[in-house]
N, C-alpha and C positions, 0 to 999 in steps of 0.2 A: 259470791262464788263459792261454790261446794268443794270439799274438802276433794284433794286428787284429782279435781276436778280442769285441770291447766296441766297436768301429765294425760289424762285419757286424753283431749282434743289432739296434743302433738301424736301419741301414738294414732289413735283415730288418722290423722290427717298424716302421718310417715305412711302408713300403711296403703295412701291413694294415691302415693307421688308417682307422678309419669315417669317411666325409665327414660324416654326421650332426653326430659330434661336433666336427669343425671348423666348419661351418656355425653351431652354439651356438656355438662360442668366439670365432665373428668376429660374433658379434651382439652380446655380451659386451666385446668390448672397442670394438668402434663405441660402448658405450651406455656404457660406466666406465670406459675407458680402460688396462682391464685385464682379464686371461682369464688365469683356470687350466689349463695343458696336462701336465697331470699324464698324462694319456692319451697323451702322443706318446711318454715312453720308458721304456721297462720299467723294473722295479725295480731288473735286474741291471748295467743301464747307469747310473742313478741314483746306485746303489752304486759304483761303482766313479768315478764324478765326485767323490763325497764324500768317499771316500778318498783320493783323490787333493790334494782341496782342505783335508784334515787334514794332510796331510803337504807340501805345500805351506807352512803356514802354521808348519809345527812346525819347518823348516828355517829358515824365518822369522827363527822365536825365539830359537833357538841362536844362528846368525848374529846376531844382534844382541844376544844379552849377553856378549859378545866387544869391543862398543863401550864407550867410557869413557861411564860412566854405568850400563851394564847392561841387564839386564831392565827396569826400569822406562823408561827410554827408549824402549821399543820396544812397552811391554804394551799401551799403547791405541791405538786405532782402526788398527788394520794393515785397508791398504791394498794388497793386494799385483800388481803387473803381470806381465807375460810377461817383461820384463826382468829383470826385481830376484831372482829366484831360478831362475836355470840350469840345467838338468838336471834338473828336479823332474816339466816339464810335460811330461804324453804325450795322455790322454784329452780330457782340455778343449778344448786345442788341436783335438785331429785332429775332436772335434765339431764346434765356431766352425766350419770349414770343410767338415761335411759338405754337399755340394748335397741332397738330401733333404730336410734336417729346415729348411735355407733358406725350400725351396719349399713345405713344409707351411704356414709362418710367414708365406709371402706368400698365402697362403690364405686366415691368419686374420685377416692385415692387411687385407684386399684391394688390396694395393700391393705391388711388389717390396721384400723384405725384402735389401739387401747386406750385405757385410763394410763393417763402417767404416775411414774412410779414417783414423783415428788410430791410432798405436803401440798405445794400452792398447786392443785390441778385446774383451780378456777377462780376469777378473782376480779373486782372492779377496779378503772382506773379512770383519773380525771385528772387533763393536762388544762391548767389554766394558760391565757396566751402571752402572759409574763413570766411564765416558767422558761426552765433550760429546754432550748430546742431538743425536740425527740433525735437521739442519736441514727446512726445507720447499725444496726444489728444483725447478728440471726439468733435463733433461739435454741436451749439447748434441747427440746426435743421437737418430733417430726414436724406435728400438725398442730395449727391454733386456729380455732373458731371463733368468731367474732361478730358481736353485734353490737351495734352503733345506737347509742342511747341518744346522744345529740351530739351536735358539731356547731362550728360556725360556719355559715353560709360560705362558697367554693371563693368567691372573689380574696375572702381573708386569708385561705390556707386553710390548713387544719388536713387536710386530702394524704391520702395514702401515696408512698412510693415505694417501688418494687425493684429489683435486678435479680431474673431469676437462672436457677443453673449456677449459682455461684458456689462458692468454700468457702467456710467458716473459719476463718484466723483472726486471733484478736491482734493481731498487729494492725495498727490503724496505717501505718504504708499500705499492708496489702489491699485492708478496706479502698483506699484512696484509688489505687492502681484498677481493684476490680470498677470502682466507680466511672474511671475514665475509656477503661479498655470494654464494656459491655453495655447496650442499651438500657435506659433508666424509664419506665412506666409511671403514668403517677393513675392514680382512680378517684374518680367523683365518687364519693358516697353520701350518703344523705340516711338521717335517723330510720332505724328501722331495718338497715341493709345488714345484711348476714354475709358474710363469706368466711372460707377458707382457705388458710395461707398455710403453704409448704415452706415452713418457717426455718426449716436448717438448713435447706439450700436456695434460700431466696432471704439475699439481703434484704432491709426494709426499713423504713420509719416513717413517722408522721410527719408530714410538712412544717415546718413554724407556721403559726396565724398570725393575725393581728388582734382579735379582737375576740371575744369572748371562751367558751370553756369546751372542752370534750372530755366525752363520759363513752366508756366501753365496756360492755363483761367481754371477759377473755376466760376461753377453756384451751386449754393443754392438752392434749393428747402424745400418743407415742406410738414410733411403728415396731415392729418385732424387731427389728434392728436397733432400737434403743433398748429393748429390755435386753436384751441379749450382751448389751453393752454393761447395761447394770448389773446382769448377771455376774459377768466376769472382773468385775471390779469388786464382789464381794459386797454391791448396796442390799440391807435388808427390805426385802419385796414382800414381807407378810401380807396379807390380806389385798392382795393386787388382784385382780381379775384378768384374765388371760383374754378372755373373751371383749346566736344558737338558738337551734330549734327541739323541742322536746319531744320525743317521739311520744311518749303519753299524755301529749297535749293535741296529736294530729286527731284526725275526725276519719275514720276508714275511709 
């Protein structure tokens, strides 16, 4: 693979996306809080996110049973940011910052989609299925993009749920109350699926599974209402721009 060569294809291929199918995905996530954009980047780009976000995580590992304690220290719920492993990130990154697939995203928002103004604006994660069930959350800024490195098969769990149109209060009463008083979505996803979650008004978490691991890159974003929040709280915003199955193990 040629150098830049996994940023031209995505722009290459942003630049062909049918509006039809943006127009379905912003009606989709206006009504659920969430939209599949599996259509905005080829497989070959996908792949190579995946792999990246494998060996991101396998550096991880090593790195950390080097710690007193070992391997198990480290096995569950890795969390990993742009800091915490050095020289690993090339593709994720230089994606988070393509203008292109920004501007698709503020399409399907219909609000300008930015770079978040926090440190972690993109990051891999892997829940093993003896870890701590994924909580019910929302997140603290707008938009999060999401692709699905691998999962365990739908029968065990692992599957997305959603409650969208909600308010964000860490009181877990009110969590509990929004749970019971609002309809609760759950989603198939399967390696490889891409979507976007309206993640501060749409509660969320990952199902418990049974049985084997999931692996995700997560980007961050923010809507001008979050910077604007930042603004006023006085956060410095330098350099911000305004503007299981393995999915690299599948066959196209």
């Amino acid at each position: 693979m040629q150098p830049h060569s996994t940023l031209d294809t995505a722009r290459q291929h942003l630049a062909k996306v049918d509006p039809d199918a943006l127009s379905h995905a912003r009606n989709r996530l206006a009504e659920t809080g969430i939209a599949r954009l599996g259509f905005l980047l080829p497989y070959r780009v996908k792949r190579a996110l995946a792999a990246e976000a494998l060996t991101v995580v396998d550096h991880h590992r090593h790195w950390g049973e080097a710690l007193p304690g070992g391997e198990n220290q480290v096995r569950h719920g890795i969390d990993i940011g742009p800091q915490e492993v050095t020289g690993q990130w090339n593709w994720i990154p230089q994606l988070y910052d393509c203008e292109p697939l920004r501007h698709k995203l503020s399409i399907v928002a219909d609000e300008s989609v930015l770079p978040s103004p926090a440190a972690r604006r993109y990051g891999v994660t892997r829940l093993h299925h003896d870890d701590d069930p994924s909580q019910w959350h929302w997140d603290d800024y707008a938009f999060a993009l999401v692709l699905l490195v691998e999962c365990p098969p739908l029968e065990d769990g692992g599957f997305v749920q959603t409650v969208a149109h909600t308010r964000r209060d860490w009181d877990h009463a009110d969590v509990y109350r929004t749970l019971t008083r609002n309809p609760i979505r759950s989603w198939e996803l399967n390696p490889g699926d891409l979507y976007l979650i309206r993640a501060d008004t749409t509660l969320h978490r990952v199902h418990p599974f049974a049985h084997g691991r999931r692996t995700s890159v997560r980007m961050a974003f923010a809507s001008r209402a979050d910077i604007e929040r930042e603004q006023s709280s006085g956060a410095d915003l330098r350099g911000l721009q305004t503007e299981a199955t393995v999915m690299t193990n599948q066959t196209r």
